[in-house]
Structures are given as C-alpha cells and as structure tokens.
DOKEVEX-606417 format. One record per atom (N, C-alpha, C, O): residue number from 0; x, y, z. Coordinates in nm, 3 decimals. Last residue first. Layout:
<recs>
[NUM [X Y Z]]
...
</recs>
This chain:
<recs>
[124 [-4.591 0.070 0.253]]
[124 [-4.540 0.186 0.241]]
[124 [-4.553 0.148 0.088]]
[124 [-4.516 0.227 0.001]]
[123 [-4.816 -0.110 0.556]]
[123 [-4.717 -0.127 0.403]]
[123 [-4.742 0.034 0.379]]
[123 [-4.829 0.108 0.426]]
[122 [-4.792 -0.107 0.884]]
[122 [-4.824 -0.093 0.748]]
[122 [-4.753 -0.090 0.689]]
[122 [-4.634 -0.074 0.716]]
[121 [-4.686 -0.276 1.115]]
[121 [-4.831 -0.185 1.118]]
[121 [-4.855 -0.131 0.999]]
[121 [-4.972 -0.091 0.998]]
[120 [-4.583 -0.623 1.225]]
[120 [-4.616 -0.502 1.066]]
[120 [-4.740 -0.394 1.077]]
[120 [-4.858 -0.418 1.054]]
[119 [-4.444 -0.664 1.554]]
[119 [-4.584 -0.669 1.417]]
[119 [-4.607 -0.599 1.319]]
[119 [-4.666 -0.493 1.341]]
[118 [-4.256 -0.850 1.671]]
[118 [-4.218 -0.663 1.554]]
[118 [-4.339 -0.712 1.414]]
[118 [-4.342 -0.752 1.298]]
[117 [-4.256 -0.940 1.881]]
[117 [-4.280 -1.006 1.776]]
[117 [-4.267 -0.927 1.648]]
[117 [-4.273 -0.972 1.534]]
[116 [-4.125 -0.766 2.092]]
[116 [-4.037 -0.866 2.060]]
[116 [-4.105 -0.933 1.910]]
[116 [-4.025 -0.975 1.826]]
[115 [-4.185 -0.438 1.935]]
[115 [-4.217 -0.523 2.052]]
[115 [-4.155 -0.674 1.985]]
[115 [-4.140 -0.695 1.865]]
[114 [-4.171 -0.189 1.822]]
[114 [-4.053 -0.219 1.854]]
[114 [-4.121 -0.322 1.959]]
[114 [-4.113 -0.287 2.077]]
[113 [-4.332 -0.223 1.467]]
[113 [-4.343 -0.187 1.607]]
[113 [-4.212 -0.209 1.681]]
[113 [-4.124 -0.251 1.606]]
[112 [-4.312 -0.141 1.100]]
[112 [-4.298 -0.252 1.228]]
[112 [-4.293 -0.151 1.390]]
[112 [-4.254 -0.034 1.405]]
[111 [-4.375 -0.050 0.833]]
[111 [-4.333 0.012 0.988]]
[111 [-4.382 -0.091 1.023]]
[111 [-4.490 -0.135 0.982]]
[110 [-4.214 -0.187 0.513]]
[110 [-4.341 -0.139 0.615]]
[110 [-4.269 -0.094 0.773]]
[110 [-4.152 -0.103 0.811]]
[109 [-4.006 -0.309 0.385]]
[109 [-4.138 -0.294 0.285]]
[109 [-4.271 -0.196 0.388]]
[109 [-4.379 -0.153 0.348]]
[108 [-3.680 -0.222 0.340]]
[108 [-3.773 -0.257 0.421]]
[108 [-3.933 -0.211 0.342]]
[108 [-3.960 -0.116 0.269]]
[107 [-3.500 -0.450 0.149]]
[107 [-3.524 -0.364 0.185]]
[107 [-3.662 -0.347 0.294]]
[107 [-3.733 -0.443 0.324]]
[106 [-3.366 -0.737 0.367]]
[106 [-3.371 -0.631 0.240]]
[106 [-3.449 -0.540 0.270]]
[106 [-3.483 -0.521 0.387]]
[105 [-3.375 -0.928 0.554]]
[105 [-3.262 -0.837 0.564]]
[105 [-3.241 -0.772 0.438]]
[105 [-3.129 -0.748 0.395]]
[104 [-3.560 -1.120 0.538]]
[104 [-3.592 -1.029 0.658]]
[104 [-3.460 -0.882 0.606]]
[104 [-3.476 -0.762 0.629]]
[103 [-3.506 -1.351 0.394]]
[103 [-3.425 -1.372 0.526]]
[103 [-3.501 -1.216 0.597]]
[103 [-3.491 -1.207 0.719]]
[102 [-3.561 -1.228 0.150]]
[102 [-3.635 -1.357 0.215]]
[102 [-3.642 -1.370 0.367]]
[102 [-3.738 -1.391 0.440]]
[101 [-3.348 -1.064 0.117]]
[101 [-3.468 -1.020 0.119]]
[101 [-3.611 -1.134 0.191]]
[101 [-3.713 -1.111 0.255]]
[100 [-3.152 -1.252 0.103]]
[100 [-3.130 -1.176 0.165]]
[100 [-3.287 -1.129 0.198]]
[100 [-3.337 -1.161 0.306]]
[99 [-3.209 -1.442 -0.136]]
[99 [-3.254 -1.477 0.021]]
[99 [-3.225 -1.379 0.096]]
[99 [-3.281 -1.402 0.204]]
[98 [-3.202 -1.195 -0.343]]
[98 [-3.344 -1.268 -0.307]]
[98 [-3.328 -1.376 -0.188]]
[98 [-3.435 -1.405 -0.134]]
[97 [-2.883 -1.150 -0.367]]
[97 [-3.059 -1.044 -0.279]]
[97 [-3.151 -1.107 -0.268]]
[97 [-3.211 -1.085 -0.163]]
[96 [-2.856 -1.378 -0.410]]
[96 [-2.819 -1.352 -0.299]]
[96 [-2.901 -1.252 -0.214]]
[96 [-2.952 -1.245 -0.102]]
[95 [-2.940 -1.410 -0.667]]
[95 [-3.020 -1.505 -0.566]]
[95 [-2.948 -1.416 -0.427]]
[95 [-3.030 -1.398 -0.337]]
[94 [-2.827 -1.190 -0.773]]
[94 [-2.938 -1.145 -0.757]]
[94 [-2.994 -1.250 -0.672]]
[94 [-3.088 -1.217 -0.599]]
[93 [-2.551 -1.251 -0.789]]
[93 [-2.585 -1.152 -0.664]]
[93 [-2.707 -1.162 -0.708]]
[93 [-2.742 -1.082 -0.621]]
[92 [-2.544 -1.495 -0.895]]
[92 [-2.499 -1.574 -0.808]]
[92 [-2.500 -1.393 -0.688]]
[92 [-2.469 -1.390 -0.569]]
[91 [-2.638 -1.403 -1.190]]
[91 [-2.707 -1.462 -1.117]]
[91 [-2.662 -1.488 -0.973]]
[91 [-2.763 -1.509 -0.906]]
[90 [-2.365 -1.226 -1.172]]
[90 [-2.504 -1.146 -1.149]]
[90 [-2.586 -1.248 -1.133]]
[90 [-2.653 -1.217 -1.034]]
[89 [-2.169 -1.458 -1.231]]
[89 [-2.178 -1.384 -1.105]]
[89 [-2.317 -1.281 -1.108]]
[89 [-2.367 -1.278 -0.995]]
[88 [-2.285 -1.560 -1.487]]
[88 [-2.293 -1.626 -1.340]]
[88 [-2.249 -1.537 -1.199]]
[88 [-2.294 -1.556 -1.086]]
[87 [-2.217 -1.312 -1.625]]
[87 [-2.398 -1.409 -1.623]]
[87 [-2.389 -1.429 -1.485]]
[87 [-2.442 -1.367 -1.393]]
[86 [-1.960 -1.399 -1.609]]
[86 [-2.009 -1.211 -1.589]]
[86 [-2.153 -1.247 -1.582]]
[86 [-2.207 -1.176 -1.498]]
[85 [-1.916 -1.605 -1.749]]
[85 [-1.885 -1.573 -1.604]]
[85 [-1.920 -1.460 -1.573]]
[85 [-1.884 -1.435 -1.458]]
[84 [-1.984 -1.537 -2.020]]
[84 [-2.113 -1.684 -1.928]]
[84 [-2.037 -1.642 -1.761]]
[84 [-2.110 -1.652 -1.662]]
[83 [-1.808 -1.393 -2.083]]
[83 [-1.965 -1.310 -2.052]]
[83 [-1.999 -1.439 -2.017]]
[83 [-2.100 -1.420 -1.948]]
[82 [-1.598 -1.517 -2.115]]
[82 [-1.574 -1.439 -2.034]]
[82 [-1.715 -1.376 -2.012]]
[82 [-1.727 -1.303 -1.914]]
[81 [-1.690 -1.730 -2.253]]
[81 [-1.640 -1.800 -2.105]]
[81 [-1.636 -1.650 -2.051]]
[81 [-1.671 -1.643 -1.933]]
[80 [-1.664 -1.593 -2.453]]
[80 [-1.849 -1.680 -2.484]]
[80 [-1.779 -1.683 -2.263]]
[80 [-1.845 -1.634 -2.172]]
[79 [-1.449 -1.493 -2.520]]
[79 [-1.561 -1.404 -2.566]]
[79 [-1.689 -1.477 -2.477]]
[79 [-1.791 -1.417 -2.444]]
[78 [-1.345 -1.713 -2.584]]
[78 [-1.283 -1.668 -2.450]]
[78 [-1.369 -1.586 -2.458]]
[78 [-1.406 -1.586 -2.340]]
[77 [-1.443 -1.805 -2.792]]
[77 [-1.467 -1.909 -2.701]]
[77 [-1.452 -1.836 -2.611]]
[77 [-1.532 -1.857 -2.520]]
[76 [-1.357 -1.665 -3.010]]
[76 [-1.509 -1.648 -2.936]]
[76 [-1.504 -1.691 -2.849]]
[76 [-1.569 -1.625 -2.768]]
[75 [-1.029 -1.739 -2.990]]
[75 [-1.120 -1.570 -2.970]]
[75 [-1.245 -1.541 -2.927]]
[75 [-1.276 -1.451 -2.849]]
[74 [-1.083 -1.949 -3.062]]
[74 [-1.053 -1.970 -2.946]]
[74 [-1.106 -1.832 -2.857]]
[74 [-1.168 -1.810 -2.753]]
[73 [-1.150 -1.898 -3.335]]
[73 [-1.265 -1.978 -3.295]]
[73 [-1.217 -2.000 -3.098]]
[73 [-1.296 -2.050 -3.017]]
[72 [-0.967 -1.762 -3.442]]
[72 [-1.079 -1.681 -3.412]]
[72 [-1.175 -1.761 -3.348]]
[72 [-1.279 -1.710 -3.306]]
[71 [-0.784 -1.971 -3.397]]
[71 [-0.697 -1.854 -3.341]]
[71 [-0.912 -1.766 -3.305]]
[71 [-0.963 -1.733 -3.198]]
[70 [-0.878 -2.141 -3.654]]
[70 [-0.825 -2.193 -3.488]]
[70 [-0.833 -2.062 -3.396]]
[70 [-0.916 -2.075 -3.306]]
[69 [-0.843 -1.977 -3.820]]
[69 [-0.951 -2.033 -3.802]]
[69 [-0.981 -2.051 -3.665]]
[69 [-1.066 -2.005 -3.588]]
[68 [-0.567 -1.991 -3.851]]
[68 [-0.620 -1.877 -3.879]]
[68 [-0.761 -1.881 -3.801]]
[68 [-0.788 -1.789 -3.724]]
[67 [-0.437 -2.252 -3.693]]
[67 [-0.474 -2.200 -3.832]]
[67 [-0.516 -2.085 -3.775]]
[67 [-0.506 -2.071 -3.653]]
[66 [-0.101 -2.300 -3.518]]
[66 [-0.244 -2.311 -3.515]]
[66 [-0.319 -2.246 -3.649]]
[66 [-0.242 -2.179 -3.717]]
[65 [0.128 -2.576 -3.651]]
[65 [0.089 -2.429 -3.627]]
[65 [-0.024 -2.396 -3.588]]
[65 [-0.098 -2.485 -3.629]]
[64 [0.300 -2.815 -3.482]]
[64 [0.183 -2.801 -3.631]]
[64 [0.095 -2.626 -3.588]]
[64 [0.016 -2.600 -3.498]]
[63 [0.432 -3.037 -3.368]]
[63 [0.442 -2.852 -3.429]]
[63 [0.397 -2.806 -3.474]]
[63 [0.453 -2.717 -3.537]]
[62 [0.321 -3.243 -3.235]]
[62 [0.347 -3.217 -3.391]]
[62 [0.393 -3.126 -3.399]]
[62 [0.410 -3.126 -3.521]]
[61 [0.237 -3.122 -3.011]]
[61 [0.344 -3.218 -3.056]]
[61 [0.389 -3.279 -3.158]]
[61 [0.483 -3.358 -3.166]]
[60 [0.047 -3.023 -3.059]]
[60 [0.204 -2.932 -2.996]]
[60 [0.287 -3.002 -3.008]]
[60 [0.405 -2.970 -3.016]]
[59 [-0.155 -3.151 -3.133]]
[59 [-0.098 -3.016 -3.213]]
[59 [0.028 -3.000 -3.191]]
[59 [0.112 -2.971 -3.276]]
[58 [-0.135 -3.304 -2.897]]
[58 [-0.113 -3.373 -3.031]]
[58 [-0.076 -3.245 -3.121]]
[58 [0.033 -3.243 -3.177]]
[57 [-0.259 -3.096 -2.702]]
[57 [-0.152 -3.145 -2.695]]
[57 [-0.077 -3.237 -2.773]]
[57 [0.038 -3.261 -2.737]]
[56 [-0.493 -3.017 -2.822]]
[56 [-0.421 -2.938 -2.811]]
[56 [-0.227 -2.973 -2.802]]
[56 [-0.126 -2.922 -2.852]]
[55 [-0.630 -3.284 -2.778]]
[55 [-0.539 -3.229 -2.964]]
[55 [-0.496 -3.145 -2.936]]
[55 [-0.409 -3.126 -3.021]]
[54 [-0.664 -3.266 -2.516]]
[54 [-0.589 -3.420 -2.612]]
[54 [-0.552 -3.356 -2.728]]
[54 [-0.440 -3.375 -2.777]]
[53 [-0.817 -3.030 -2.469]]
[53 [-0.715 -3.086 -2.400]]
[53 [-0.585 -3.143 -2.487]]
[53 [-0.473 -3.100 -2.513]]
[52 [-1.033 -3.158 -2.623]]
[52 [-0.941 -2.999 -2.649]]
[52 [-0.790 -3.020 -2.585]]
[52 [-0.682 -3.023 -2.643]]
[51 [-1.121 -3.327 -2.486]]
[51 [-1.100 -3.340 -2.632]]
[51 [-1.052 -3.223 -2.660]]
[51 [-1.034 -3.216 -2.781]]
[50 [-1.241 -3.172 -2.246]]
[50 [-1.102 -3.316 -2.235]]
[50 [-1.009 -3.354 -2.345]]
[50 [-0.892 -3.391 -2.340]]
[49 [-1.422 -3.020 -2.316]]
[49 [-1.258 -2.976 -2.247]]
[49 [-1.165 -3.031 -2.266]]
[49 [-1.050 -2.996 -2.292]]
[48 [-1.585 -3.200 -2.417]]
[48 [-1.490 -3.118 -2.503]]
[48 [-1.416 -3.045 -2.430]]
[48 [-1.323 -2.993 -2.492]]
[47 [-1.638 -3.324 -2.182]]
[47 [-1.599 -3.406 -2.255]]
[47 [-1.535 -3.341 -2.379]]
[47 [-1.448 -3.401 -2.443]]
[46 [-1.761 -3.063 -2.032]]
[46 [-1.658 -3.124 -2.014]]
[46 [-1.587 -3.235 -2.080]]
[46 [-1.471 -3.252 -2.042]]
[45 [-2.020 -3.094 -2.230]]
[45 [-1.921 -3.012 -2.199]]
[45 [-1.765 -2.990 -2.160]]
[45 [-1.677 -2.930 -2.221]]
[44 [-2.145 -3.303 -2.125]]
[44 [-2.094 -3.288 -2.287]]
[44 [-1.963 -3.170 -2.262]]
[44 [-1.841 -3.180 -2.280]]
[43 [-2.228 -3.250 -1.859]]
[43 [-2.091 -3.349 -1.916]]
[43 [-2.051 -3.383 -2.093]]
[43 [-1.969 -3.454 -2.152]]
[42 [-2.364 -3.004 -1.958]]
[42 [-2.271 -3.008 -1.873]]
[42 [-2.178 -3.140 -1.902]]
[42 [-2.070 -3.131 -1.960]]
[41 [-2.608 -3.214 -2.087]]
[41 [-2.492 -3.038 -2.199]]
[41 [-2.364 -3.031 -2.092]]
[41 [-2.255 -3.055 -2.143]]
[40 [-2.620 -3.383 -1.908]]
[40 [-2.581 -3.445 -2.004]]
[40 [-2.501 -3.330 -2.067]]
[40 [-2.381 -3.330 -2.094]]
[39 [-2.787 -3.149 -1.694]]
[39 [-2.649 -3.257 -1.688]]
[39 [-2.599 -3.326 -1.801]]
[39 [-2.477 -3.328 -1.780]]
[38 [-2.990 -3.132 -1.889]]
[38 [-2.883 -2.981 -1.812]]
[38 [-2.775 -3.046 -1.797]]
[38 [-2.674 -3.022 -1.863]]
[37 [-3.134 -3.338 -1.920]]
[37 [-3.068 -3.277 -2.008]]
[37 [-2.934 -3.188 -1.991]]
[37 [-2.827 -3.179 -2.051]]
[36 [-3.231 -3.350 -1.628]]
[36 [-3.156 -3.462 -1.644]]
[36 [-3.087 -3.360 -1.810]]
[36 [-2.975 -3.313 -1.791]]
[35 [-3.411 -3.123 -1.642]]
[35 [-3.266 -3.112 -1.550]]
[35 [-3.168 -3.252 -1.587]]
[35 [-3.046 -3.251 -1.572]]
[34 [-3.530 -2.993 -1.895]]
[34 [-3.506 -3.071 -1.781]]
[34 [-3.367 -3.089 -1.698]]
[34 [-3.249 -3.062 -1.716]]
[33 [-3.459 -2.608 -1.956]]
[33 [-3.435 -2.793 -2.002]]
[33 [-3.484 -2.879 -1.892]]
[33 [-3.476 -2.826 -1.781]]
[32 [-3.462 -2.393 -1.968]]
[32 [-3.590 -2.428 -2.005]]
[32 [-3.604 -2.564 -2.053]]
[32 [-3.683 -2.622 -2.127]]
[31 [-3.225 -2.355 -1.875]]
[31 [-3.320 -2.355 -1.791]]
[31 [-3.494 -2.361 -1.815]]
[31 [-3.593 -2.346 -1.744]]
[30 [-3.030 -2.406 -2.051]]
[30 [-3.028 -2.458 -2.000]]
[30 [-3.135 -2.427 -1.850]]
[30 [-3.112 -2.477 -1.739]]
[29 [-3.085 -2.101 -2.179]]
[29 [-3.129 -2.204 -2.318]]
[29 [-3.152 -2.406 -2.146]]
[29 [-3.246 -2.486 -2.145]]
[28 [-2.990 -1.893 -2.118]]
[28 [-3.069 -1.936 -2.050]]
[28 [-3.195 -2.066 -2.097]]
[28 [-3.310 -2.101 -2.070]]
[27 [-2.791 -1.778 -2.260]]
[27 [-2.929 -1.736 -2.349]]
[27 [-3.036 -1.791 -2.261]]
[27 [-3.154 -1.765 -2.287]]
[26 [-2.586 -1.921 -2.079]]
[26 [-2.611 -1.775 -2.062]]
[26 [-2.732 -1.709 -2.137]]
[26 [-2.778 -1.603 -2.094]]
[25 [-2.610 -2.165 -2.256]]
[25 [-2.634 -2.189 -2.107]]
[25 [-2.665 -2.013 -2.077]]
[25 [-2.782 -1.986 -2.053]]
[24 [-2.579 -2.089 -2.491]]
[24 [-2.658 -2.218 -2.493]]
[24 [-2.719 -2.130 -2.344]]
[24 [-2.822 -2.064 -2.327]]
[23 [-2.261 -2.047 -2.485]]
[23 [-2.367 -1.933 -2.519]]
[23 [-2.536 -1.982 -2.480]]
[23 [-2.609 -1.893 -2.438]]
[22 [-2.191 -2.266 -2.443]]
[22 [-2.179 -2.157 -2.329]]
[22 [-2.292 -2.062 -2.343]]
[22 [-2.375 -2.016 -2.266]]
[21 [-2.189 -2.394 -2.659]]
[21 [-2.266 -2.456 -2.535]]
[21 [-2.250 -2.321 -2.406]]
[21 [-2.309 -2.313 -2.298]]
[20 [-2.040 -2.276 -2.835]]
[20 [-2.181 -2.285 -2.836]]
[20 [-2.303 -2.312 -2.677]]
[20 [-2.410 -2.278 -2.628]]
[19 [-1.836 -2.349 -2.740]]
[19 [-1.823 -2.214 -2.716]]
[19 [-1.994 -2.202 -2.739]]
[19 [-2.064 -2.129 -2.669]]
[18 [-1.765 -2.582 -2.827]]
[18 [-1.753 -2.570 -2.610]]
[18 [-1.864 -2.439 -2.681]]
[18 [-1.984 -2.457 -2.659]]
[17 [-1.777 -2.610 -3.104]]
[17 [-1.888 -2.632 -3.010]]
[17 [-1.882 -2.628 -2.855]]
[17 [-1.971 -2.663 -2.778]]
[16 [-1.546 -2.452 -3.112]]
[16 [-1.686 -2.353 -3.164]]
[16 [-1.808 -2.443 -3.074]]
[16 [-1.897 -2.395 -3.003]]
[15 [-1.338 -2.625 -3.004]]
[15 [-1.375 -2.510 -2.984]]
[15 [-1.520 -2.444 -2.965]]
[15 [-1.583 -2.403 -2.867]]
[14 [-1.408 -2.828 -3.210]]
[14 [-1.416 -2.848 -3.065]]
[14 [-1.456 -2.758 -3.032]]
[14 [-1.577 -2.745 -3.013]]
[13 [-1.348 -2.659 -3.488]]
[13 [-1.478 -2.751 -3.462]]
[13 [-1.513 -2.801 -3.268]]
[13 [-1.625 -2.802 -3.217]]
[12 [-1.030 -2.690 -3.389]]
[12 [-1.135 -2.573 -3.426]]
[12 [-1.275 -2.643 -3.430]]
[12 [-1.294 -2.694 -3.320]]
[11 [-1.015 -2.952 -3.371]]
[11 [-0.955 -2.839 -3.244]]
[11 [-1.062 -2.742 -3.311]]
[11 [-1.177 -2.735 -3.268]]
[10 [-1.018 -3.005 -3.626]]
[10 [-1.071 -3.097 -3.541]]
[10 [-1.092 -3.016 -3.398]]
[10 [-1.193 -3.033 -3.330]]
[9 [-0.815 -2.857 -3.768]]
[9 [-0.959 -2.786 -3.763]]
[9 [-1.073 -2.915 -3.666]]
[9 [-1.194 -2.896 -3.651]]
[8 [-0.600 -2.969 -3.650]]
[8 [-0.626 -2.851 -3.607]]
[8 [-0.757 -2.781 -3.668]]
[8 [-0.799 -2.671 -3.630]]
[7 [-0.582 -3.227 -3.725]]
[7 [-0.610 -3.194 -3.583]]
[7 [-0.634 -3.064 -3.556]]
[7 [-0.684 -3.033 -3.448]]
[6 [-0.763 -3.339 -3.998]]
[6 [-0.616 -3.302 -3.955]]
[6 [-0.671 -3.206 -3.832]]
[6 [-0.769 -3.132 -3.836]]
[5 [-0.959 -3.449 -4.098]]
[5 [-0.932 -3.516 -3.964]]
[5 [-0.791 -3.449 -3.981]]
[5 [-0.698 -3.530 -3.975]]
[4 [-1.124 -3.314 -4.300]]
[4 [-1.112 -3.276 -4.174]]
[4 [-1.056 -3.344 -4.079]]
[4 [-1.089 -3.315 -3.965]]
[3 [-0.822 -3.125 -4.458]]
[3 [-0.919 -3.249 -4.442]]
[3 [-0.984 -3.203 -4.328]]
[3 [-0.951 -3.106 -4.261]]
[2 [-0.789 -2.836 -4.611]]
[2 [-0.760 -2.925 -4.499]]
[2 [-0.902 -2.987 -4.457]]
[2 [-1.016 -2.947 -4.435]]
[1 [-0.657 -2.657 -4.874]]
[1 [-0.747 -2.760 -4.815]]
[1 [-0.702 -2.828 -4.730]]
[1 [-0.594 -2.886 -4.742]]
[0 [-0.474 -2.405 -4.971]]
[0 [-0.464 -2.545 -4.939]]
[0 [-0.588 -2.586 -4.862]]
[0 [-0.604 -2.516 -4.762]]
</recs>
C-alpha cells in the first residue's frame, strides 16, 4: 500500500529524520563553522520540529493509527543521533572545563616555581 504524503505518519517520519539530521549537523561540528546568527535559526528550527513531532505524535494517537515500519527506524536513528550529540556535549562541556582549569593556574604543571608570594617561574620542563 502507498502512503500519501500527507498521512501523518510518514509526515512524523520525515520530522523525525530531519530533527535527527540536525543533530548529526551540530556533533559533525557542522554548527561551528556557521555564523552565529545561522546557529540560532538550526536551533529554533529545531525546536520547531520538536513542537511538530509533538502535534502528530499526538494526532497519530488519536487516530489509532499504528506507527509504520519506517516511523519505528527513523525514531531508532533519532535516539542514535540524541544519544551520541549528548556524549559530544558532555566531552565538549570536560575539555572547556580542562581548558579554564588549566587557564586558571590549576592544570597541569608546566615549570618549577619558587615558594615566594609572587611564585616566579624558574623553568620550563
């Protein structure tokens, strides 16, 4: 059987694949070779297919209308794409942390310092 496309559940599927794009987008680091006004627009694009997922998820259900085959593998990447863009964001969110840590004085140590109140660097190691 053929399904149009405005029947809601490959409308849902098509949603899906594009949240799931946009994730991948952002973790390929695709959103840091953007302007920043862009960055915000993929971000509230983004959320505008949460919202639209949201809405037919809940028109699906209220129809009864089964999920497709399609549906099911395209939610499969999505949780695939959200569960490695959050495994991204926490290793970006420890490597800035070492890098002010290290900024801040409190990484590793690069040289012998003196024990006098200004702790002058007597050499690199």
């Amino acid at each position: 059987m053929t399904v149009s496309g405005s029947d809601p559940t490959m409308r849902e599927s098509r949603a899906v694949r594009r949240l799931g794009r946009l994730f991948k987008i952002e973790r390929a680091g695709g959103f840091a070779r953007r302007p920043a006004e862009t960055v915000w627009r993929l971000i509230a694009r983004r959320s505008m297919l949460m919202t639209e997922l949201s809405r037919l998820e809940r028109q699906r259900r209220a129809a009864s209308a089964p999920s497709s085959p399609e549906l099911e593998a395209a939610l499969a990447e999505l949780a695939r794409e959200v569960d490695l863009s959050r495994q991204y964001g926490l290793m970006l969110v420890e490597e800035l942390g070492a890098e002010l840590r290290a900024r801040r004085g409190n990484g590793v140590a690069t040289g012998l310092r003196d024990h006098s109140p200004g702790s002058r660097l007597l050499g690199r190691g």
